[in-house]
LOMAR-96466 format. One line per field, with one value per residue (C-alpha): residue number from 1; x, y, z. Coordinates in nm, 2 decimals, always signed. Layout:
# residues N
torke <- c(NUM:...);
east <- c(X:...);
north <- c(Y:...);
up <- c(Z:...);
//
This chain:
# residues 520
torke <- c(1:2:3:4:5:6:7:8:9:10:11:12:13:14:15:16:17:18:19:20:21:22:23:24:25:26:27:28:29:30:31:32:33:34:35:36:37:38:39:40:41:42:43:44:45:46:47:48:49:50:51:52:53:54:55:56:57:58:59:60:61:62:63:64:65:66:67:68:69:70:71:72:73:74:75:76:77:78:79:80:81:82:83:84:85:86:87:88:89:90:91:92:93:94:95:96:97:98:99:100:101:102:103:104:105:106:107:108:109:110:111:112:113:114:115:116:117:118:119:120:121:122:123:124:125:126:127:128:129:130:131:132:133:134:135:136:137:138:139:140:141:142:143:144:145:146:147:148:149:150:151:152:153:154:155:156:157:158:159:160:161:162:163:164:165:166:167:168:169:170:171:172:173:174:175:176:177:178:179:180:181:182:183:184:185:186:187:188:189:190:191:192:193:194:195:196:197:198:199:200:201:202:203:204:205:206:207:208:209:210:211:212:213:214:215:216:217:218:219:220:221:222:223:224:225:226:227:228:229:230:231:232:233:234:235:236:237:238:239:240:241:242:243:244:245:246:247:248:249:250:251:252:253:254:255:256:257:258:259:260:261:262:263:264:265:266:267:268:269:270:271:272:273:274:275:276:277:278:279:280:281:282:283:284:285:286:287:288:289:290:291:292:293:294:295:296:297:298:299:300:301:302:303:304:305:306:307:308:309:310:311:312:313:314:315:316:317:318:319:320:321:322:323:324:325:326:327:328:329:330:331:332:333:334:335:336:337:338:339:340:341:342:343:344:345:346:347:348:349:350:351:352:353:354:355:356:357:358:359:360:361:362:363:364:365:366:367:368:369:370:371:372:373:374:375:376:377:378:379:380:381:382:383:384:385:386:387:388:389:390:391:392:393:394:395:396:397:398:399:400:401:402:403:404:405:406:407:408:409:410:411:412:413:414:415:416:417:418:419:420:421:422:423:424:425:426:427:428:429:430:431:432:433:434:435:436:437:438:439:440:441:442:443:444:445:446:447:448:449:450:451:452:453:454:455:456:457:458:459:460:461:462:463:464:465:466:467:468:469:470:471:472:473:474:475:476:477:478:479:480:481:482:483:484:485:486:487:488:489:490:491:492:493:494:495:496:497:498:499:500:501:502:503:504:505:506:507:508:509:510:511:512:513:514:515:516:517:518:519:520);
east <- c(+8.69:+8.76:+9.09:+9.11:+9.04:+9.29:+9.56:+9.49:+9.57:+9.95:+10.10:+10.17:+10.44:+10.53:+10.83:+10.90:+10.82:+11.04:+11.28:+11.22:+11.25:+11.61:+11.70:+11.57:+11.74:+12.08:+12.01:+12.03:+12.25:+12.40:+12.27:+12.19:+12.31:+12.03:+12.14:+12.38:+12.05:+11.84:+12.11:+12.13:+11.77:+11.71:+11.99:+11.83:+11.53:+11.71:+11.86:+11.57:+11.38:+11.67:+11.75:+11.66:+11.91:+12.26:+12.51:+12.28:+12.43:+12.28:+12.29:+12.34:+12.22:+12.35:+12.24:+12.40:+12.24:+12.19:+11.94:+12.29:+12.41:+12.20:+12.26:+12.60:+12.55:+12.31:+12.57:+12.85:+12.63:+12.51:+12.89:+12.99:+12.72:+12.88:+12.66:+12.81:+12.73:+12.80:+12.75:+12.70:+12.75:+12.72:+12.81:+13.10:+13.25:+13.33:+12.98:+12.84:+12.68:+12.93:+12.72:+12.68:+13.05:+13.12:+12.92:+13.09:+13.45:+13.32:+13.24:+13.59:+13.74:+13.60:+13.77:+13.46:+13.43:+13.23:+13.13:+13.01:+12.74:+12.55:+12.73:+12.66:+12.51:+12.31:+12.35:+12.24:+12.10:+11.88:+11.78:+11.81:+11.87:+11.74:+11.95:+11.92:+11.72:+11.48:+11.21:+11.36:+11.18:+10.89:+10.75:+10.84:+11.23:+11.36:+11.36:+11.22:+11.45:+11.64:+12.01:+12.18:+11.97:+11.70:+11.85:+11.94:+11.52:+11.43:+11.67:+11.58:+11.22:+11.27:+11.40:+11.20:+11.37:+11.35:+11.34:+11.38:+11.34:+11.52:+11.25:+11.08:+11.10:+11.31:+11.10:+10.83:+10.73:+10.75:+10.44:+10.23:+10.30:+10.37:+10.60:+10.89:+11.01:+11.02:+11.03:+11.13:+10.87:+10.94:+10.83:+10.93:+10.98:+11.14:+11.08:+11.22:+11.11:+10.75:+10.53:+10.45:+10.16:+10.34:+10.37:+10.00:+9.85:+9.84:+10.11:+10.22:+10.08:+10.17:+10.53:+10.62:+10.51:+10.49:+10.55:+10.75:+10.82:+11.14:+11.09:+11.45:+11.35:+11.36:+11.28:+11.20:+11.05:+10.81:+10.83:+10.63:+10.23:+10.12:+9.77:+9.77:+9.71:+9.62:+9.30:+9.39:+9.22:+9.37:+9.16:+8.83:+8.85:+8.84:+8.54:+8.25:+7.92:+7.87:+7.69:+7.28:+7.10:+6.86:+6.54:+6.61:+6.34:+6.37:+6.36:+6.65:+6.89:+6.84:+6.60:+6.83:+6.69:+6.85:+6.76:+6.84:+6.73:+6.69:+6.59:+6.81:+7.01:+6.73:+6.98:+7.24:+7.00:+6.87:+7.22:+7.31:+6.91:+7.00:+7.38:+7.22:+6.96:+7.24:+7.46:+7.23:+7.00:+6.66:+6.47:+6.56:+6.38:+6.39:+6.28:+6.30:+6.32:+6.28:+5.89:+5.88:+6.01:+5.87:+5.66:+5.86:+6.18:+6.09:+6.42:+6.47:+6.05:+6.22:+6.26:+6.00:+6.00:+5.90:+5.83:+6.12:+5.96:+5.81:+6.18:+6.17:+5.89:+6.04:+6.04:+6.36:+6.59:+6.92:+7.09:+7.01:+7.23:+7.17:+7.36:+7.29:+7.13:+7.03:+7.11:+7.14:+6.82:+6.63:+6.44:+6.76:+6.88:+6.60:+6.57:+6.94:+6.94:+6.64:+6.87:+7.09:+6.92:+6.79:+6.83:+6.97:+7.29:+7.40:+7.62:+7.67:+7.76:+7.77:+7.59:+7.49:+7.88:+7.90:+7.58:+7.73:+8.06:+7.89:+7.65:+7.80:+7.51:+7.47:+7.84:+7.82:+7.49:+7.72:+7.98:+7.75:+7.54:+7.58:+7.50:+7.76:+7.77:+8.01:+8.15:+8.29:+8.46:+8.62:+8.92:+8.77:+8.45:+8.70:+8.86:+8.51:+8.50:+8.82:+8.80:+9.09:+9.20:+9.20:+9.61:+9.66:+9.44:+9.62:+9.95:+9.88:+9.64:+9.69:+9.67:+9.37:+9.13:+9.22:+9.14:+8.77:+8.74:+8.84:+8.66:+8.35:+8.36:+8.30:+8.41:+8.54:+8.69:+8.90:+8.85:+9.08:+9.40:+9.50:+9.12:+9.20:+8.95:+9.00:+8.80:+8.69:+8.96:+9.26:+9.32:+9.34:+9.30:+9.52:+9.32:+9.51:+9.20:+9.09:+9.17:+9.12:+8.80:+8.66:+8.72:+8.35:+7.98:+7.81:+8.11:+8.06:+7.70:+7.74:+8.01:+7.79:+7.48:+7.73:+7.83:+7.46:+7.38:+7.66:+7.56:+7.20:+7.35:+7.48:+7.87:+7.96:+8.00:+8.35:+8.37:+8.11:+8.30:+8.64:+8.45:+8.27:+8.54:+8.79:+8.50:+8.43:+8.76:+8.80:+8.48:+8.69:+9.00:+8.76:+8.62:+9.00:+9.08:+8.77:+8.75:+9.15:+9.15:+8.96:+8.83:+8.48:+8.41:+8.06:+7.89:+7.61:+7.83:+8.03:+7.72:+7.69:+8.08:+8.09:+7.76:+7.97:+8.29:+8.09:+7.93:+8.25:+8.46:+8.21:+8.15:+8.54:+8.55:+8.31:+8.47:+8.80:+8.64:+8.48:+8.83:+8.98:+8.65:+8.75:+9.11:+9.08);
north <- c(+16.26:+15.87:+15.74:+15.70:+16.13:+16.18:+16.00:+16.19:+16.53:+16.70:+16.76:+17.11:+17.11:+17.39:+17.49:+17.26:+16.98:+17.03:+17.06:+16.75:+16.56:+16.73:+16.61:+16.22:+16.21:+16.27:+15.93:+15.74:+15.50:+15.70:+16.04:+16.17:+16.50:+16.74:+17.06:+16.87:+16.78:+17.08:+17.31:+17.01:+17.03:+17.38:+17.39:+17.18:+17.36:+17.68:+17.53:+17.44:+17.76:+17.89:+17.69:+17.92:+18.20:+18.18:+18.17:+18.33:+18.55:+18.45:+18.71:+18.45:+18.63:+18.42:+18.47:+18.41:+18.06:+17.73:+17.89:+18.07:+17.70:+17.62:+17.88:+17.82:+17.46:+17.65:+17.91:+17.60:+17.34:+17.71:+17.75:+17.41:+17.37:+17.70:+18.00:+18.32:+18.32:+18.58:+18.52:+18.80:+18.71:+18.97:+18.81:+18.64:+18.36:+18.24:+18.26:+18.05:+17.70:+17.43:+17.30:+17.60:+17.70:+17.38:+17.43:+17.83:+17.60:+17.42:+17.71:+17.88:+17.58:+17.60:+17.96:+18.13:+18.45:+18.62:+18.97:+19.17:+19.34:+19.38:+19.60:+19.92:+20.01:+19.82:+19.43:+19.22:+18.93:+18.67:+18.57:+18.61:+18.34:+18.41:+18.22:+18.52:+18.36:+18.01:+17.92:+18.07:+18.42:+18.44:+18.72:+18.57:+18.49:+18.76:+19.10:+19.24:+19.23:+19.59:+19.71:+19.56:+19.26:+19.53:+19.66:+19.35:+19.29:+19.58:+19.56:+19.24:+19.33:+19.63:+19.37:+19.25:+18.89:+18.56:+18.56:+18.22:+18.16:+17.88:+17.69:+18.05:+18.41:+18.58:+18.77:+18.55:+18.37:+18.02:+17.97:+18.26:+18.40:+18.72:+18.96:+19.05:+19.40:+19.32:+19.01:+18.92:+18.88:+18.59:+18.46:+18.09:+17.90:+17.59:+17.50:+17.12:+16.84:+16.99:+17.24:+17.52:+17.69:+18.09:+17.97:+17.97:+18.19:+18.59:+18.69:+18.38:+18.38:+18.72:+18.66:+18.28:+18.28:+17.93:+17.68:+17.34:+17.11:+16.92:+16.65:+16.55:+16.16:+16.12:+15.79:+15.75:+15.48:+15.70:+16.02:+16.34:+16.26:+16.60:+16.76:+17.07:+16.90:+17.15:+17.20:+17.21:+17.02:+16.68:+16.65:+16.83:+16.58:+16.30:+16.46:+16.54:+16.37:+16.08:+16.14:+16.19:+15.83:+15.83:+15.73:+16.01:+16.31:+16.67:+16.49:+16.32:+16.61:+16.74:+17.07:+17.38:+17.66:+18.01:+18.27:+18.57:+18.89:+19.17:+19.54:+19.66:+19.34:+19.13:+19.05:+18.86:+18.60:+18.55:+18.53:+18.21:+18.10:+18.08:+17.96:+17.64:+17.57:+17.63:+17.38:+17.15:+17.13:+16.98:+17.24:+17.56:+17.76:+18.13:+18.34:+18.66:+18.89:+19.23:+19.32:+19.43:+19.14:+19.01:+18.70:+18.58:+18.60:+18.66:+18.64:+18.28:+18.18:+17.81:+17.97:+17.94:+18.21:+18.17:+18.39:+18.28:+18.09:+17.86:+17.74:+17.59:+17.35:+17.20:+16.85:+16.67:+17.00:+16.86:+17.25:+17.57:+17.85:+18.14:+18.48:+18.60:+19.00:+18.84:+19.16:+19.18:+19.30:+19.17:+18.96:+18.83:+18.78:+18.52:+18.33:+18.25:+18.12:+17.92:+17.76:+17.69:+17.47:+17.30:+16.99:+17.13:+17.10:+17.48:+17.71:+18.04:+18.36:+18.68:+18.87:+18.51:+18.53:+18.89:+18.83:+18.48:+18.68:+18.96:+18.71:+18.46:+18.27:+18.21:+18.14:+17.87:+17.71:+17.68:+17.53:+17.27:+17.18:+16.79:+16.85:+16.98:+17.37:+17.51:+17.90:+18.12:+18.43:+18.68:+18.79:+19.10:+18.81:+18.58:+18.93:+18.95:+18.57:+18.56:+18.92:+19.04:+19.26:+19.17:+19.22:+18.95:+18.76:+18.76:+18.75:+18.38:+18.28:+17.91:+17.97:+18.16:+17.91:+17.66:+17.84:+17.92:+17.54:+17.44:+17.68:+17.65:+17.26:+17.39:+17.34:+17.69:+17.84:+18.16:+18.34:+18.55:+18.50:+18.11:+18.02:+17.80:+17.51:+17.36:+17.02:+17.04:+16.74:+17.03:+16.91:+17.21:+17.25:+17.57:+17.65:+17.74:+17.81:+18.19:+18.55:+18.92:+18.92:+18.80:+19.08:+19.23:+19.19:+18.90:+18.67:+18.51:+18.46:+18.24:+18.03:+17.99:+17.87:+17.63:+17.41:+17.37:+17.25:+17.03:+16.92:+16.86:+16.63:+16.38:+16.52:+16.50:+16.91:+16.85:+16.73:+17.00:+17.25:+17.16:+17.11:+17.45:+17.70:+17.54:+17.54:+17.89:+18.03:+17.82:+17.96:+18.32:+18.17:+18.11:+18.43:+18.61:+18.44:+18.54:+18.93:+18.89:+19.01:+19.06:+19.39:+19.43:+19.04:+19.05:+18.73:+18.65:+18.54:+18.33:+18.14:+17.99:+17.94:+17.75:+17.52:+17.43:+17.36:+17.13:+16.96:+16.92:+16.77:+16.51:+16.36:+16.41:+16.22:+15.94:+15.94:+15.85:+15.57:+15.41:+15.43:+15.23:+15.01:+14.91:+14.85:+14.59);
up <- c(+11.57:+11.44:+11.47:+11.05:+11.07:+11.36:+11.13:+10.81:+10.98:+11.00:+11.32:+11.47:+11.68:+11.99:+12.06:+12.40:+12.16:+11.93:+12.14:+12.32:+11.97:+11.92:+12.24:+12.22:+11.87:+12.08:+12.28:+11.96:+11.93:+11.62:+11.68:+11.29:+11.22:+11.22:+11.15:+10.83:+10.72:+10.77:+10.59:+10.30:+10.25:+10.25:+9.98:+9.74:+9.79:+9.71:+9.44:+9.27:+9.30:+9.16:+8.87:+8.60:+8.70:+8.57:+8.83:+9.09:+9.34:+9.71:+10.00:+10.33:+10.66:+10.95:+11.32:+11.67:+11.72:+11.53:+11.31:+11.20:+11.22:+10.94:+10.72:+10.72:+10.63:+10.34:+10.22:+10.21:+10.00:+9.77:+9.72:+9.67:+9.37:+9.19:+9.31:+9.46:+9.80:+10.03:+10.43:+10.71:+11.05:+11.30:+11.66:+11.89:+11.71:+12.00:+12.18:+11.89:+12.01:+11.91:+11.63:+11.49:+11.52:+11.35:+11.07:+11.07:+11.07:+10.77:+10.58:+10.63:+10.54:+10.19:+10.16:+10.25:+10.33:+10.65:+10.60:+10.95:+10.76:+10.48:+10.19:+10.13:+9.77:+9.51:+9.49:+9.18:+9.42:+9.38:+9.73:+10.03:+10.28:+10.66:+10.90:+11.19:+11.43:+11.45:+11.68:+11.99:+12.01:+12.26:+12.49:+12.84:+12.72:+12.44:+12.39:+12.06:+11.72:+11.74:+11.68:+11.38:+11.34:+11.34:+11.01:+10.85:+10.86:+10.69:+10.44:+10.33:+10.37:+10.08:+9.82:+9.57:+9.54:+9.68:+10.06:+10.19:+10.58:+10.77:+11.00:+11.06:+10.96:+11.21:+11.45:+11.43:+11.71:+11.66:+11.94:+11.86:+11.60:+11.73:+11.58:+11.80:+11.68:+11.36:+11.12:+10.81:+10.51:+10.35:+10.03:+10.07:+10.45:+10.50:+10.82:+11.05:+11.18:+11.22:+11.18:+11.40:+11.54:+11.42:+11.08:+11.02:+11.29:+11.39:+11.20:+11.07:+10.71:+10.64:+10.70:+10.58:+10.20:+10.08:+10.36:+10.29:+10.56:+10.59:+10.82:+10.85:+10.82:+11.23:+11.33:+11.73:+11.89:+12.13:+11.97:+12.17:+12.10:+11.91:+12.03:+11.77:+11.40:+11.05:+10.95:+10.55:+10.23:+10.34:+10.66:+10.57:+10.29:+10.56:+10.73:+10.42:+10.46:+10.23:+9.91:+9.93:+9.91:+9.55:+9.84:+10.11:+10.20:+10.37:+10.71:+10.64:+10.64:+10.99:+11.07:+11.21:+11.36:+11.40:+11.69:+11.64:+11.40:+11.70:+11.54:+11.32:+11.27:+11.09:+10.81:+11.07:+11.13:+10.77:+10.65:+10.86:+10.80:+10.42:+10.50:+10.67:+10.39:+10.11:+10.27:+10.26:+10.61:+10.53:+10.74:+10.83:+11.13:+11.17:+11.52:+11.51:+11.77:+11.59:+11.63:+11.27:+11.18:+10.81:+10.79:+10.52:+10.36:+10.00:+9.85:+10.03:+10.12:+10.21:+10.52:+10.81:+10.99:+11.35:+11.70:+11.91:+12.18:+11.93:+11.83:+12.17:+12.09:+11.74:+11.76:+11.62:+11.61:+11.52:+11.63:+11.77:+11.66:+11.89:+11.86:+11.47:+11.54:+11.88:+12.08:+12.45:+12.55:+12.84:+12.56:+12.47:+12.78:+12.84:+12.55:+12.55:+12.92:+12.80:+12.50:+12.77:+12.94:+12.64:+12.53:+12.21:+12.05:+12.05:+11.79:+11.98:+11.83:+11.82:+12.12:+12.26:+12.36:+12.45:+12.74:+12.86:+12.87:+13.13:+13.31:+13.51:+13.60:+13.19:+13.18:+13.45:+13.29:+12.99:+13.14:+13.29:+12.99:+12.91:+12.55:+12.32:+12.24:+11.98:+12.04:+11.75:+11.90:+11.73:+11.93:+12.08:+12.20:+12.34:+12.51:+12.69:+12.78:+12.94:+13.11:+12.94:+12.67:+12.31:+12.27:+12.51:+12.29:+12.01:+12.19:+12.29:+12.05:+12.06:+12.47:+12.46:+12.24:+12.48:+12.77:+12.68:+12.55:+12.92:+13.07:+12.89:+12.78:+12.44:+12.07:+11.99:+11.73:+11.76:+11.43:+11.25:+11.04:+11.14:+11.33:+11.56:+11.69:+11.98:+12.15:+12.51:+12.55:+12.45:+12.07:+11.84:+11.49:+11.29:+10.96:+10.63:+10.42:+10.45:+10.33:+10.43:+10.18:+10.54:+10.72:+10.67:+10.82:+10.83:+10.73:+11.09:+11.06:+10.72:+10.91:+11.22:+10.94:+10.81:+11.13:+11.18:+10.87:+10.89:+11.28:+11.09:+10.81:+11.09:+11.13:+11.49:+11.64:+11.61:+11.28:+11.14:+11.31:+11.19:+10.84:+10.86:+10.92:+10.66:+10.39:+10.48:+10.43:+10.10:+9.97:+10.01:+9.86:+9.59:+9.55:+9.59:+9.26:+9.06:+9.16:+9.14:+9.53:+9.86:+9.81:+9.83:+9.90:+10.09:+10.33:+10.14:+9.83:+10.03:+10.05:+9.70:+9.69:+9.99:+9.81:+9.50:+9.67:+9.94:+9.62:+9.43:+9.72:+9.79:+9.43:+9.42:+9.73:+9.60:+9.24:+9.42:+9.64:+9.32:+9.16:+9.45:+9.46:+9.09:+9.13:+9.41);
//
């Protein structure tokens, strides 16, 4: 990607990092605050969310650590503007980091009251503020949520109010975005100083609601360099192909070709055949391998149908998507190590990953290739590329896509809730665009038809890629708000959302660059 792209993206921040900004902002020469400001902006935020209720009553849940810290800075700011508050703190007061045991000293000092536990019988609250635990939680250092804490989380998790999460839902990890026992479902999360990688991945957008990010205003002169950005409107914004010249031709949009379409799974490949040509490649090449394959597609005859070996011989292929209905026959078997060593930029899907995942000789010839390849595993694919299981997968998402990227030199993309791209030079991209209306057939054929008509339109793999998979999951945004959910959302109609939207965003994008034009 361009520097100008690279800048227009949001950093994602890990755990360590964060961290490490906490502990540079103590070396200042007057060290702000942080956790005065965290609870002080989080208040506000309440506040206003709030503003409509009359003296609303706030349940404050406050944990062991300095996520407890900042609730209590919350609850005191809550209370100082005239709400009821009520604060439940179930620990050692005298185990409490000193921060946080300030923060506890300045609550008491305003005659506020700690409560040990939730209280029994129906409450009249309005929210519910999650101060239990912050960005802490992992696999390799905590044990799941249980006990107490365990109870507070489903509690809160059967009221139908306001649930706002400081930094993170407790239980989710801040990493993975894994759920440790158990984990709050929040409706609103305001999270510090960055985001993080849980808060839009596995779990993640289940459990965080809205997202706001409070940055905290931290000024350092050599700040930690992020390597994990969002994929969201703002950057695939920065990445659309220009608007189509008035003296431009079929040739001048890039010929894709698909192989693919074994028995039984014709339909794969002619999905991401009429993906490419709907978003806009200029030639669109079909080989089949089923031998009943038609000679035609008569419900899209723009596409040319060929055997497979003659894919091989196109002159000026601008992709090769391989994987679509392939299969893993012997026939299969060969055609994909001949698109290997191609000189063909390659999307691989589908079985094309399932046989380079139990070949090793196709697997090395992969990782060899000079010319750029893009993967797009599901997680039980990536499972097969990494020979492990698909839990660990998901356990270490963020991990996992960066492991087949290195191991492969690939663009990948892990799919599922939060895909995650990742660069063969370790940068990673978290989508927010997407829905469960993905969750059926043929969804990842459409997306792998996409990034090749995008590679055919001039976009760098990277940029197509990142383009591609956030365009695909608007598309079913799209489509959740006109059938009023995802049930029953099918590929092929993702097809013509994802056309308009693409269409839109670019005459949106060149509207706004006239604008500017005529201002200066």
């Amino acid at each position: 990607m361009s520097v100008k792209n690279m800048m227009t993206a949001d950093p994602v921040l890990l755990t360590a990092e964060i961290r490490a900004i906490e502990h540079l902002t103590t070396q200042l020469p007057e060290p702000p605050r942080l956790m005065e400001k965290a609870g002080l902006a989080a208040a506000q935020i309440i506040r206003d969310q709030l503003h409509k209720k009359a003296n609303p009553h706030i349940l404050v849940l406050a944990g062991p650590g300095n996520n407890g810290g900042d609730a209590f800075v919350v609850a005191r700011y809550l209370k100082e503007w005239e709400n009821t508050v009520t604060v439940v703190f179930h620990g050692d007061h005298n185990r409490v980091p000193p921060d946080a045991k300030q923060a506890m000293q300045a609550w008491l000092e305003i005659d506020g009251e700690i409560l040990t536990d939730i209280p029994d019988g129906k409450q009249d609250w309005d929210a519910v503020i999650d101060g239990i635990f912050g960005i802490g939680l992992n696999l390799s250092q905590s044990r799941p949520i249980d006990g107490k804490y365990r109870e507070w989380v489903d509690t809160v998790n059967q009221m139908n109010i306001l649930i706002v999460a400081l930094d993170i839902p407790s239980g989710l990890g801040s990493d993975d975005g894994c759920i440790y026992g158990a984990a709050i479902r929040a409706t609103l999360t305001v999270t510090f100083i960055g985001f993080k990688p849980g808060l839009f991945t596995n779990f993640g957008p289940e459990c965080c609601g809205m997202i706001v990010l409070c940055d905290l205003n931290i000024l350092l002169s050599s700040p930690p360099k992020p390597h994990i950005w969002l994929l969201n409107q703002k950057l695939a914004n920065s990445l659309l192909p220009p608007p189509r010249p008035i003296n431009s031709h079929k040739g001048s949009f890039g010929n894709v070709a698909i192989l693919g379409g074994s028995s039984g799974m014709i339909g794969a490949a002619l999905m991401a055949g009429r993906s490419a040509l709907h978003l806009g490649a200029g030639r669109v090449y079909l080989g089949l391998l089923a031998e009943n394959a038609p000679p035609v597609d008569f419900s899209q005859p723009e596409l040319m149908l060929r055997t497979p070996s003659e894919l091989f011989s196109l002159s000026s292929l601008s992709c090769l998507v391989v994987g679509p209905g392939l299969g893993q026959s012997a026939q299969a078997l060969l055609l994909l190590e001949t698109a290997l060593h191609s000189e063909f930029t390659l999307v691989l899907d589908a079985d094309a990953l399932n046989l380079i995942a139990s070949h090793p000789d196709l697997a090395r010839n992969l990782s060899q290739r000079n010319v750029p390849a893009i993967l797009t595993p599901h997680p039980a694919e990536a499972a097969r590329l990494l020979h492990i299981d698909t839990a660990t997968v998901q356990n270490d998402r963020m991990h996992t896509v960066h492991q087949i990227s290195h191991s492969f030199n690939c663009y990948v993309v892990l799919k599922g809730a939060g895909s995650i791209c990742c660069f063969p030079d370790g940068k990673r991209y978290l989508n927010t665009s997407g829905n469960p209306g993905l969750s059926t057939a043929g969804t990842g054929d459409v997306l792998a038809g996409i990034i090749g008509a995008l590679i055919a339109q001039g976009l760098k793999p990277g940029q197509a890629l990142l383009l591609a998979v956030y365009l695909h999951g608007a598309a079913a945004d799209h489509l959740l708000q006109k059938n009023h959910g995802s049930l029953g959302m099918v590929a092929s109609e993702v097809i013509g959302v994802a056309r308009l939207l693409l269409n839109q965003w670019i005459c949106q994008n060149e509207d706004s660059s006239n604008s500017l034009h005529d201002t200066v």
